[in-house]
N, C-alpha and C positions, 0 to 999 in steps of 0.2 A: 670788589676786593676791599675788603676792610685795614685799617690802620697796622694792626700787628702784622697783615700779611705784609704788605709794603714795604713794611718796617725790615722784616724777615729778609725780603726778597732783594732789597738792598741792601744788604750786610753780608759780610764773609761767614761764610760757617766755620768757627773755630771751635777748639774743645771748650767743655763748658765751662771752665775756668778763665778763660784766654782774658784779657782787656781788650776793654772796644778799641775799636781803631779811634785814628783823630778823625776820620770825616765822618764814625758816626757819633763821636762827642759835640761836635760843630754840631751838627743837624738833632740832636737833642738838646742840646744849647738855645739852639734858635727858636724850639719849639718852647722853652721854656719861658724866653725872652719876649715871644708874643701873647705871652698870659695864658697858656696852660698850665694849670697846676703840677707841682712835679707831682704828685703820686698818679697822676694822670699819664702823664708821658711815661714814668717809668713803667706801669701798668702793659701800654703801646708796647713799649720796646723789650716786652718780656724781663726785666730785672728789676730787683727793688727797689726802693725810696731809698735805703740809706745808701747802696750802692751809686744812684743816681746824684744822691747828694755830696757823695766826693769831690 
């Protein structure tokens, strides 16, 4: 299984609009703080760089 499924598979399915929850801003947070580049993660977790970079 690769990164976006996981990503996916733990997340709530809201409408496309929704804002992520806090536990998956924590867990992109984290991923960002271990030296993945954010357009990297944001990529992962299906949403943009500049939405990421809120």
């Amino acid at each position: 299984m690769n990164a976006v499924a996981e990503f996916r598979s733990a997340t709530s399915k809201g409408h496309r609009k929704a804002p992520l929850p806090p536990k998956d801003v924590l867990y992109l947070c984290l991923r960002m703080d271990a030296g993945r580049p954010i357009a990297h993660v944001a990529a992962e977790a299906g949403i943009s760089r500049r939405c990421l970079a809120k």
